[in-house]
N, CA, C and O atoms as CSV, one atom per row, in Angstrom:
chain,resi,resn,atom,element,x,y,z
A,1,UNK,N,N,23.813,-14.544,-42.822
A,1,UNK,CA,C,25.010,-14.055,-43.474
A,1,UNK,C,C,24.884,-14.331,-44.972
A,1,UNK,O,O,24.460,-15.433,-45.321
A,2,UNK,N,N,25.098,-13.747,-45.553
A,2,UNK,CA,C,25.082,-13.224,-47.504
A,2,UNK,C,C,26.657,-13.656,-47.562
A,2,UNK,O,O,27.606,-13.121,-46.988
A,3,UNK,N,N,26.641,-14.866,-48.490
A,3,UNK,CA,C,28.107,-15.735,-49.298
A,3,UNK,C,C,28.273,-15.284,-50.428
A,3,UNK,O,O,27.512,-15.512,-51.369
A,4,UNK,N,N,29.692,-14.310,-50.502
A,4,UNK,CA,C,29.300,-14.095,-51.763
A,4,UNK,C,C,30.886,-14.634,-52.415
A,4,UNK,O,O,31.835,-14.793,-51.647
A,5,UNK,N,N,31.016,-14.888,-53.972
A,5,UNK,CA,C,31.780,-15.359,-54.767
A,5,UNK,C,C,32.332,-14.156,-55.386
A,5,UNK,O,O,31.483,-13.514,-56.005
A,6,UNK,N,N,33.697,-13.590,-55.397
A,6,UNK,CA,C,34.397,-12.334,-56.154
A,6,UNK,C,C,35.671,-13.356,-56.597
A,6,UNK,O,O,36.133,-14.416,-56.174
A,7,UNK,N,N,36.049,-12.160,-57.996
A,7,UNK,CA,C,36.910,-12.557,-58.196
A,7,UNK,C,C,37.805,-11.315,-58.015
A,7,UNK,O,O,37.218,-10.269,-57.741
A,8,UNK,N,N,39.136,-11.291,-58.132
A,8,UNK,CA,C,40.204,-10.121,-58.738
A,8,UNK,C,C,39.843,-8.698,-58.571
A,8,UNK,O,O,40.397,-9.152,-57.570
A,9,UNK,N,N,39.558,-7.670,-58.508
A,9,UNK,CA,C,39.240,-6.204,-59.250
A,9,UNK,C,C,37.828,-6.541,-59.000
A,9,UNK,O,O,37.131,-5.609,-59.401
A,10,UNK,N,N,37.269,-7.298,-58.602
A,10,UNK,CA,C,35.531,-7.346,-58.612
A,10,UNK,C,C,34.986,-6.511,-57.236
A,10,UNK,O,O,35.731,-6.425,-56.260
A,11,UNK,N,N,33.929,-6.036,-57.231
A,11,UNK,CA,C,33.557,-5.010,-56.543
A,11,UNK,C,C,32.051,-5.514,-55.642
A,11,UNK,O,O,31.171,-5.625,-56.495
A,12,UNK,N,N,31.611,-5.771,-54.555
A,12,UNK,CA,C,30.075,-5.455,-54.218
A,12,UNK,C,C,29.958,-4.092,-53.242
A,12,UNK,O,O,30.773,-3.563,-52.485
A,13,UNK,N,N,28.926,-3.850,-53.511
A,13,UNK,CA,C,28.395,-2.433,-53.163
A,13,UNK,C,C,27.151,-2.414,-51.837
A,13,UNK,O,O,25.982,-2.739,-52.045
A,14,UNK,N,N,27.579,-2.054,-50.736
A,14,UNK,CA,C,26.376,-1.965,-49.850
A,14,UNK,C,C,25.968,-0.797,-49.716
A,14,UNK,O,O,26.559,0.275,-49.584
A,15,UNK,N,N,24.698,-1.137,-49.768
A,15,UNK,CA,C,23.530,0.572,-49.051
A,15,UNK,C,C,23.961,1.643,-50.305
A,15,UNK,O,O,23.465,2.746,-50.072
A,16,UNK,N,N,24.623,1.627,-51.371
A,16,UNK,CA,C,24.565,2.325,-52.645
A,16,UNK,C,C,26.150,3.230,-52.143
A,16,UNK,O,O,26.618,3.998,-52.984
A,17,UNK,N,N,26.857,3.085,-50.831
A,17,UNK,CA,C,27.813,3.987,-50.742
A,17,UNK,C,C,28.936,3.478,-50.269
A,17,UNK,O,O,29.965,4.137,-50.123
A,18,UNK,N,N,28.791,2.082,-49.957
A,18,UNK,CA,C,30.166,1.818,-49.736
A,18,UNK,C,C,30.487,0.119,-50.917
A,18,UNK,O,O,29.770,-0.803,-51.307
A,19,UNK,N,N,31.823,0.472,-51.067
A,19,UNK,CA,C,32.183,-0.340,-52.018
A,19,UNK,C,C,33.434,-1.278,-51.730
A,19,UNK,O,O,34.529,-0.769,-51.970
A,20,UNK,N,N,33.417,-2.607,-51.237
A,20,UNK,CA,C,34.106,-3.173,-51.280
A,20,UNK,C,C,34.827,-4.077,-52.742
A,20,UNK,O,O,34.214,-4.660,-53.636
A,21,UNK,N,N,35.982,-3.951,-52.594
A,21,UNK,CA,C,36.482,-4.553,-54.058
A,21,UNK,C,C,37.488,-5.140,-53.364
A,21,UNK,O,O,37.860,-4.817,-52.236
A,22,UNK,N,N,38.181,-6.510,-54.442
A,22,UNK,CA,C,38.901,-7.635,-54.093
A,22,UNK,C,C,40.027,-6.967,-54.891
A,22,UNK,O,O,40.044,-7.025,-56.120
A,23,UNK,N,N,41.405,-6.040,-53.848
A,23,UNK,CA,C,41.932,-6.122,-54.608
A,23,UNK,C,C,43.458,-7.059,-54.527
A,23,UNK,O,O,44.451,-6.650,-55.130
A,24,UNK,N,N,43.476,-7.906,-53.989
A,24,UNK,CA,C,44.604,-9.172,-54.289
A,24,UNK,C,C,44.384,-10.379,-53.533
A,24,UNK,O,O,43.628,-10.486,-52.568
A,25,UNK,N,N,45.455,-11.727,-54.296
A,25,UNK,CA,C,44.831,-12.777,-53.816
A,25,UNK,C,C,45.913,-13.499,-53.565
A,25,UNK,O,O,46.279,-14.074,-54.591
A,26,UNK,N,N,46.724,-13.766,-52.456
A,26,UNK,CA,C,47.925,-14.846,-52.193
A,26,UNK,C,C,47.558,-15.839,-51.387
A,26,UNK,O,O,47.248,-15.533,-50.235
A,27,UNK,N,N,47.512,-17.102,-51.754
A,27,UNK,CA,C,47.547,-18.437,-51.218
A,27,UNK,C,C,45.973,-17.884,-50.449
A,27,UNK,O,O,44.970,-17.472,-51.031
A,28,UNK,N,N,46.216,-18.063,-48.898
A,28,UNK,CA,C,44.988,-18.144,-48.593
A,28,UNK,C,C,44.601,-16.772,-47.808
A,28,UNK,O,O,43.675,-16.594,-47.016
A,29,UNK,N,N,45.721,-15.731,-48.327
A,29,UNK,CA,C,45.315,-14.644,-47.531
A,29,UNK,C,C,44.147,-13.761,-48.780
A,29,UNK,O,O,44.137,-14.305,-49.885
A,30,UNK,N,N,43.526,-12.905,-48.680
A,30,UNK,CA,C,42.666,-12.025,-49.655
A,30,UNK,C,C,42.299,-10.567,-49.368
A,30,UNK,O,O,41.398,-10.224,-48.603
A,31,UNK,N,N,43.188,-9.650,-50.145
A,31,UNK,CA,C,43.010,-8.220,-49.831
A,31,UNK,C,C,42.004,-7.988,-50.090
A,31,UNK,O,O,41.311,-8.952,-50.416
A,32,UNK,N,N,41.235,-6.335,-50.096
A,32,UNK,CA,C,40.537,-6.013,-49.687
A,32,UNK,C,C,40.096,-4.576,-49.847
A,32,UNK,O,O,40.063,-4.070,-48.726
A,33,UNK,N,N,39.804,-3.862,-50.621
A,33,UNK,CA,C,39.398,-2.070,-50.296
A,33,UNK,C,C,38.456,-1.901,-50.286
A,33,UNK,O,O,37.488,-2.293,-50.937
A,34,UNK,N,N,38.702,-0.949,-49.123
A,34,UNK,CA,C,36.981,-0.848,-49.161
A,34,UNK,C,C,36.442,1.239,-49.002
A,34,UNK,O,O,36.571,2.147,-48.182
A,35,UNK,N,N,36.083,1.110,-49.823
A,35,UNK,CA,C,35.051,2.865,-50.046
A,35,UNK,C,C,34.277,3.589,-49.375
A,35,UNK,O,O,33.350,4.050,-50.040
A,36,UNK,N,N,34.300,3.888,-48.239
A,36,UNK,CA,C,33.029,4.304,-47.623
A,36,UNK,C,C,33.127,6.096,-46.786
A,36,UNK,O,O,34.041,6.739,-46.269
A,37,UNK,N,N,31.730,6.329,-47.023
A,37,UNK,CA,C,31.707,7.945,-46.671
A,37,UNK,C,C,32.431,7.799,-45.455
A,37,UNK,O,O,32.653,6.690,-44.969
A,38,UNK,N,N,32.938,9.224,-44.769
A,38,UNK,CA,C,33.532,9.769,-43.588
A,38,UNK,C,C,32.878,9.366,-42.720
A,38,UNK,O,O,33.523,8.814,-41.828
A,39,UNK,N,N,31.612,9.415,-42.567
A,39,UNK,CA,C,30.642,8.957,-41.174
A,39,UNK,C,C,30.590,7.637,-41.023
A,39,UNK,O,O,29.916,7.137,-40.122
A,40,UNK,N,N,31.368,6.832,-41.975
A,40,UNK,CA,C,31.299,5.025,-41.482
A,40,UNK,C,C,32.327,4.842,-40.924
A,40,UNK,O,O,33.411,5.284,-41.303
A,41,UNK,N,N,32.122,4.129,-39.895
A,41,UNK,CA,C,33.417,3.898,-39.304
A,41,UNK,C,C,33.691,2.312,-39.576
A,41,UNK,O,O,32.859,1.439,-39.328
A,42,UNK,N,N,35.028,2.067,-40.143
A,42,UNK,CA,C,35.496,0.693,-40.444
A,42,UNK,C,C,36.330,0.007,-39.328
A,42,UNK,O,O,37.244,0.737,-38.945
A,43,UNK,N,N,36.281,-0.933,-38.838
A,43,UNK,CA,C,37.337,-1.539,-37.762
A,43,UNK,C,C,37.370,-3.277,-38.148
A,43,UNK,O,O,36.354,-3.968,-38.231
A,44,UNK,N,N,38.485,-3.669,-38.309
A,44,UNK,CA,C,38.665,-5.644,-37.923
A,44,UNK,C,C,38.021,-5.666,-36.655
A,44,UNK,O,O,38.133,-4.752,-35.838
A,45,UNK,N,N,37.190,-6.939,-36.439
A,45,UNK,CA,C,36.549,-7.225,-35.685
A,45,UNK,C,C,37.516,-7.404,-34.367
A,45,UNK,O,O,36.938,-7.518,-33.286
A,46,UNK,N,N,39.132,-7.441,-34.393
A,46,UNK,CA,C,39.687,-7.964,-33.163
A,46,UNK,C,C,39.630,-6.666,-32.631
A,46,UNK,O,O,39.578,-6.592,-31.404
A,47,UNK,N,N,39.627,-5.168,-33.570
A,47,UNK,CA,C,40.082,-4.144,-32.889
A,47,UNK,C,C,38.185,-3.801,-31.957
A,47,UNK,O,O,37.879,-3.286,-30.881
A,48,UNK,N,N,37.665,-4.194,-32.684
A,48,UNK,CA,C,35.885,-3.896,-31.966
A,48,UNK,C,C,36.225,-4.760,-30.259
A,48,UNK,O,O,36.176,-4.210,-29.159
A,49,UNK,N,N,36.450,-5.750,-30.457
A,49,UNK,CA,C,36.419,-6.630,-28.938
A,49,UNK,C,C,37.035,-6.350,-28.246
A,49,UNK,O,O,36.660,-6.560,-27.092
A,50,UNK,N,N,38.295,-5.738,-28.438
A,50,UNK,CA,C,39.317,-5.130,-27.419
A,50,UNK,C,C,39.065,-4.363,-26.472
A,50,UNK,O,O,39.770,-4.289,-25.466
A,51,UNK,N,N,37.651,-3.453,-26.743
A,51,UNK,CA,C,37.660,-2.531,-25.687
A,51,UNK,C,C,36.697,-3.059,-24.618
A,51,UNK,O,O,36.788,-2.581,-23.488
A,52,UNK,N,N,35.790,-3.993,-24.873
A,52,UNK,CA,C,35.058,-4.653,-24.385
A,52,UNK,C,C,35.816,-6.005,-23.556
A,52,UNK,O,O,35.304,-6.567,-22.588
A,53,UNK,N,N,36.883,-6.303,-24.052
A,53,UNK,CA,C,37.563,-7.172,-23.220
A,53,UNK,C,C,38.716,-6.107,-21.959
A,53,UNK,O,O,38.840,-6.607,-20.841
A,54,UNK,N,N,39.412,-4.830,-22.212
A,54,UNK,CA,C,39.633,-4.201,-21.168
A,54,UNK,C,C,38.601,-3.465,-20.488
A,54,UNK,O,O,38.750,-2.736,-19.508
A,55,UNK,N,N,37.551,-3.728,-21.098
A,55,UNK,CA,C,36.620,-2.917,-19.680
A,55,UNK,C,C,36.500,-4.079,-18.733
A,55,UNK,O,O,37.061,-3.980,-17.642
A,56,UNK,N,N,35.912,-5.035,-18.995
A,56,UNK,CA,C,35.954,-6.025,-17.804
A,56,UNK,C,C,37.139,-6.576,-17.771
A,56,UNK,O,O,36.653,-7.618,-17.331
A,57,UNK,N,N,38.063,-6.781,-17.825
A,57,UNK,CA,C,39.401,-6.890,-17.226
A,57,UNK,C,C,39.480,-5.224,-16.221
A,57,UNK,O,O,40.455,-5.102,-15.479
A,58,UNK,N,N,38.753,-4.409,-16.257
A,58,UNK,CA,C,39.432,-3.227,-15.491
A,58,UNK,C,C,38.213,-3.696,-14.156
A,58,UNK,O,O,38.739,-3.832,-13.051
A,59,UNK,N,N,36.932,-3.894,-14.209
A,59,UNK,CA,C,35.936,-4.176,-13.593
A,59,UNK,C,C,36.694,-5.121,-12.584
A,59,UNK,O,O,36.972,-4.715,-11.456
A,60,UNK,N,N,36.931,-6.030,-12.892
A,60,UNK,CA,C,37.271,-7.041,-12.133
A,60,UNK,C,C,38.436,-6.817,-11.532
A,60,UNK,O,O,38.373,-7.332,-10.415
A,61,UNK,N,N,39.500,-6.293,-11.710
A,61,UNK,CA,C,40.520,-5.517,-11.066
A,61,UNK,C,C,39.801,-4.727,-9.616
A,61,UNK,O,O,39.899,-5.034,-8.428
A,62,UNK,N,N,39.195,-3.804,-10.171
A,62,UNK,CA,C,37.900,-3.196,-9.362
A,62,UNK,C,C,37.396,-2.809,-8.015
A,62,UNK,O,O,37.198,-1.873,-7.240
A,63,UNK,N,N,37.258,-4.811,-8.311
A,63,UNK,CA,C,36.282,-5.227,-7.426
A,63,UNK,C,C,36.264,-5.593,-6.721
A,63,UNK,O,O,35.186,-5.829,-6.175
């Protein structure tokens, strides 16, 4: 994993097309925009596990 240090309005750039920038900062929460072509698909990691946690919750129902 790559640590990186931003401040405010500061920007890093992956693969030349998508652009994440810092845009706000309260206590310990930290916004966030992020740039990327139509064909990337962006998700929070809770929404990625979800479907993988109702498939085997449906499996085991099932079974």
């Amino acid at each position: 994993m790559l640590v990186l240090s931003r401040k405010l309005n500061e920007t890093i750039v992956i693969d030349g097309g998508i652009r994440i920038t810092v845009v706000g900062v309260r206590g310990d929460q930290v916004r966030i925009g992020i740039e990327a072509p139509p064909e990337v698909t962006i998700l929070r990691e809770e929404l990625c596990r979800r479907p993988a946690a109702l498939a085997s919750r449906q499996l085991a129902t099932a079974n």
